[in-house]
N, C-alpha and C positions, 0 to 999 in steps of 0.2 A: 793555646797561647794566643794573645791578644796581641797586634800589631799596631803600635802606637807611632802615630805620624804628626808631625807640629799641626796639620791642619786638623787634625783626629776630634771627635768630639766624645770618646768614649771618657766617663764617669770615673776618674783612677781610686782606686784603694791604697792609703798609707804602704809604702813598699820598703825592701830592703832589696838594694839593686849591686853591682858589679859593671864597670865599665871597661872596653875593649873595642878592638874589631875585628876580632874572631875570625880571621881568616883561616878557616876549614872545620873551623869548630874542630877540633883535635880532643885527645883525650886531655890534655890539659885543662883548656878551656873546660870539658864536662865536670873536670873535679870539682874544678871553681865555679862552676852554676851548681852541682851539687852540694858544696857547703851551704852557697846563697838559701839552696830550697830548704836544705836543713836547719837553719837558723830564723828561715820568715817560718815555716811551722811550728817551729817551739814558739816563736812570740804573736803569732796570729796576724803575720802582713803576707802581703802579695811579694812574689818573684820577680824582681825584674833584672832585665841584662840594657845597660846601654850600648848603641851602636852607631855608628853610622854606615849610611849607601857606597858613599866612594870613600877612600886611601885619604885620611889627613894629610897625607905628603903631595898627592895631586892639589889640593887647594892650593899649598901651600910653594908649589913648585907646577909651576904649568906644564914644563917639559916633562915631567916623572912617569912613568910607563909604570907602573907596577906588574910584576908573575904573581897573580891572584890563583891557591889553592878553590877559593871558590867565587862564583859571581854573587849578587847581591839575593838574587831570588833561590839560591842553592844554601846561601846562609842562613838567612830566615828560615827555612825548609828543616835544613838541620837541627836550628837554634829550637824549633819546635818539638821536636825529637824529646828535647832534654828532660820537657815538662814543667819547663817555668811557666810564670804567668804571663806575664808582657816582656815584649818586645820594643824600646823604645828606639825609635827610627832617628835621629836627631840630623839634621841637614849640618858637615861641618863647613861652614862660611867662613871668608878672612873676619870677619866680625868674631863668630866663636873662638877662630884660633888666635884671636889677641885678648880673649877671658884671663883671667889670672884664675889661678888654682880655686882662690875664694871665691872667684866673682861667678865659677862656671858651678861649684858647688851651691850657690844660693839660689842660682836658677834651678838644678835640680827640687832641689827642697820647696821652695815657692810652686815653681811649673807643672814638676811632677812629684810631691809629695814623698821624695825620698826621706825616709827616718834613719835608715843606717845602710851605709857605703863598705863595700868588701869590696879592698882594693887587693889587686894582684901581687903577687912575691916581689915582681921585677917589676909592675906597673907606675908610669907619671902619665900626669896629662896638667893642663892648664898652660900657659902661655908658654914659649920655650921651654917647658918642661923642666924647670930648674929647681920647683921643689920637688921635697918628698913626703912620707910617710908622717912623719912627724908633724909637718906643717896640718897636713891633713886633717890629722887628730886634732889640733889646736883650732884650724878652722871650723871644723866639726864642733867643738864645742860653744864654737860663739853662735853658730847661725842653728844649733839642735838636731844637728844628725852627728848617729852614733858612728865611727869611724874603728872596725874591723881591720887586719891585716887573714889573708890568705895564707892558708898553707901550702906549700909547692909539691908540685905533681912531679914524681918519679916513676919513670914505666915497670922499674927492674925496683923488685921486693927488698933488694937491701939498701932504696934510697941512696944511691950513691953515682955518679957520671952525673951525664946531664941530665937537664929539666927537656921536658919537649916542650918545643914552640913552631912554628909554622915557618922562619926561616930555617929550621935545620929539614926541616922535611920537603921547603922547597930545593935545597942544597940537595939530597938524596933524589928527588925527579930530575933535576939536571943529569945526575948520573945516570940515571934510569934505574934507579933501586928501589922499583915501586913496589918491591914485598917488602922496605923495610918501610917505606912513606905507611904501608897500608898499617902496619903496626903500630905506629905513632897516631894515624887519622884515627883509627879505630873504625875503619872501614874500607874499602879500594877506593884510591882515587877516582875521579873519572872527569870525561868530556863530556858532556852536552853541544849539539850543534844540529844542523841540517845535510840530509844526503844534497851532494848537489853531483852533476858531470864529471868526466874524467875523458880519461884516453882511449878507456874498453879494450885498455890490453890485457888488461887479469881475465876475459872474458875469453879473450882468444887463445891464450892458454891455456885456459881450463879452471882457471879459481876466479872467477866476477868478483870485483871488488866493490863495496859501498864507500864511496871519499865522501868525508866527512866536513864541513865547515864550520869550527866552534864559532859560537854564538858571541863569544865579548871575543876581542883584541886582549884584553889583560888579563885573560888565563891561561895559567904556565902549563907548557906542552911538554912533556918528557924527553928526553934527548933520544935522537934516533935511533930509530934499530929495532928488530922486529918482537911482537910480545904477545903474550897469551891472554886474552880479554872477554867477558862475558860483553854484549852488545844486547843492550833495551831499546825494544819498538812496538809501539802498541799494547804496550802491558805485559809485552812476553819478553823471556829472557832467552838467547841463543849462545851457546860459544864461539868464538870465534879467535883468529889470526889474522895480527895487525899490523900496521907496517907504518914506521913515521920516518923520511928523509927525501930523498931526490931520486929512487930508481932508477941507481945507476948505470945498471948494465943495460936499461931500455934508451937511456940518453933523452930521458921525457926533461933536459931543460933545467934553470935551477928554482924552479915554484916546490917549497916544502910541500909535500903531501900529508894527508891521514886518510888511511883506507885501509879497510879491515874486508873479511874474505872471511863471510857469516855459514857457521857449517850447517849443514844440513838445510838451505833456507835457499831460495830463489825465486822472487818476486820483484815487479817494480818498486822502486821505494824512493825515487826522486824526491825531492823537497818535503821529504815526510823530517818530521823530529826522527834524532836517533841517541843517543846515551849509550858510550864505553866506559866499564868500568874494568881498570887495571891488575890483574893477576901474578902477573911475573916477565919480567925481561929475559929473552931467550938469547937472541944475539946479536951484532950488531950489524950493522948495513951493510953490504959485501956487492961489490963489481965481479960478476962472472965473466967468463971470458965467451960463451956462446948460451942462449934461453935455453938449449937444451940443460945444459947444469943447474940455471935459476928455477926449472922446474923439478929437477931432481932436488934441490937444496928445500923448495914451498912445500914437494912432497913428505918429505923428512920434517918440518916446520907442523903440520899436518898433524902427524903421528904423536909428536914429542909432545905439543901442545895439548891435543885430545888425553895426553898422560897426566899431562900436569891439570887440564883443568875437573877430570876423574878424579884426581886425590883432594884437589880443593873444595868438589861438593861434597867428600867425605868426610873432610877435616869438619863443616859446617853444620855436615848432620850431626857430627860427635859432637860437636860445641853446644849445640841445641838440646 
């Protein structure tokens, strides 16, 4: 996959593209890059996905926080996965977000040589958003791109409930249902960040913990409570038991934590990169009434964890 930037000088090939911004790239989103690739090889054009860096809504809203499923270097990452051709970057500025439906299609066509657009089941874009589908088609035929509709992605075989999208799977992380999130992603969630300090109480009871510091501000943290998580450092993968709210029973204060308590691993690992990816929510955050029981409770965390993430590289080998 080729990474196309407004400043880019890479040579583009006639495309048939798809526009979004893919937040976590979900199975969704793959179906609809998979139609894309299946229809530019029947007609001999290149793949491409448009995107942009940040949240249309932050342009458009300065105060807007978004719960980002992924950061901007984690979507690219993935989008590459797919096996499209390009990747087109597109900066969205108040200039773009006041394009009319036509006027942002003809820059495609002109700028980037788009022939035919596969637009989403449920997708708008263009100024307010007030057209649709239909307009599409019609504009498409005056400026020469050919104007597709998508077929809608259903996880469950008999096409029926929902469609997945990336607000419902950010809905399901608030709860902490990061085995159903993983189903929908069509992989574990995860954090990316840096080990940094702590309190080095996990250390004097006997589990050292790594606290973790995600790397953007706008991505969504799972709701608290402790969980079962494989932990990437240095190319290796470890198991581990994680822990995201305020450690109550230690009275550490009200600064949210993430620190996970890596099995079989003890090393320094201060300001190294570190990567959690999500396995299953085991319970939620609990005040004990003396450390003697919060270590009898980590011990028991310990066990059950080392259970579940046994049958999860099982499940993997089978799937493989």
């Amino acid at each position: 996959m080729r990474l196309v930037c407004e400043t880019s000088d890479i040579v583009l090939r006639p495309s048939i593209a798809t526009i979004g911004f893919f937040d976590g790239v979900h199975r969704g989103h793959r179906y609809l890059i998979e139609q894309v690739c299946e229809v530019a090889a029947m007609r001999g054009l290149a793949s491409a996905v448009i995107t942009f860096p940040i949240h249309p809504r932050q342009v458009m809203c300065s105060d807007y926080h978004p719960a980002l499923l992924t950061t901007c270097d984690e979507k690219i990452s993935l989008l590459a996965e797919t096996g499209i051709d390009y990747c087109m970057m597109l900066d969205f500025t108040p200039e773009v977000a006041r394009l009319s439906a036509r006027q942002f299609m003809a820059v495609l066509k002109e700028r980037y040589l788009i022939e035919v657009l596969v637009i989403g089941y449920d997708h708008r874009f263009g100024h307010n958003r007030s057209e649709g589908f239909d307009d599409y088609v019609r504009y498409g035929k005056e400026l020469g791109i050919e104007v597709l509709l998508a077929h809608a992605y259903y996880y469950n075989k008999e096409k029926t409930g929902s469609t997945v999208s990336s607000s419902l799977i950010r809905h399901l992380l608030l709860k902490g249902n990061v085995s159903a999130a993983a189903e929908y992603l069509g992989y574990g969630f995860f954090l990316g960040g840096t080990v940094v300090g702590g309190y080095q109480v996990g250390r004097k009871i006997g589990f050292p913990t790594a606290n973790l510091r995600v790397d953007s501000p706008d991505k969504i943290i799972p709701s608290d409570g402790v969980y079962a998580v494989y932990v990437s450092l240095d190319g290796m993968r470890y198991g581990g038991m994680l822990s995201i709210g305020y450690r109550p029973t230690l009275a550490n204060g009200t600064d949210r934590s993430i620190e996970v308590n890596i099995f079989h691993f003890d090393a320094d690992i201060y300001d190294r990169p570190m990567q959690v990816s999500f396995v299953r929510y085991m319970r939620p955050e609990q005040k004990f009434n003396t450390v003697e029981e919060l270590i009898a409770r980590i011990r028991r965390d310990e066990e059950e964890i080392n259970s579940v993430l046994s049958m999860s590289t099982s499940s993997i080998r089978q799937e493989r």
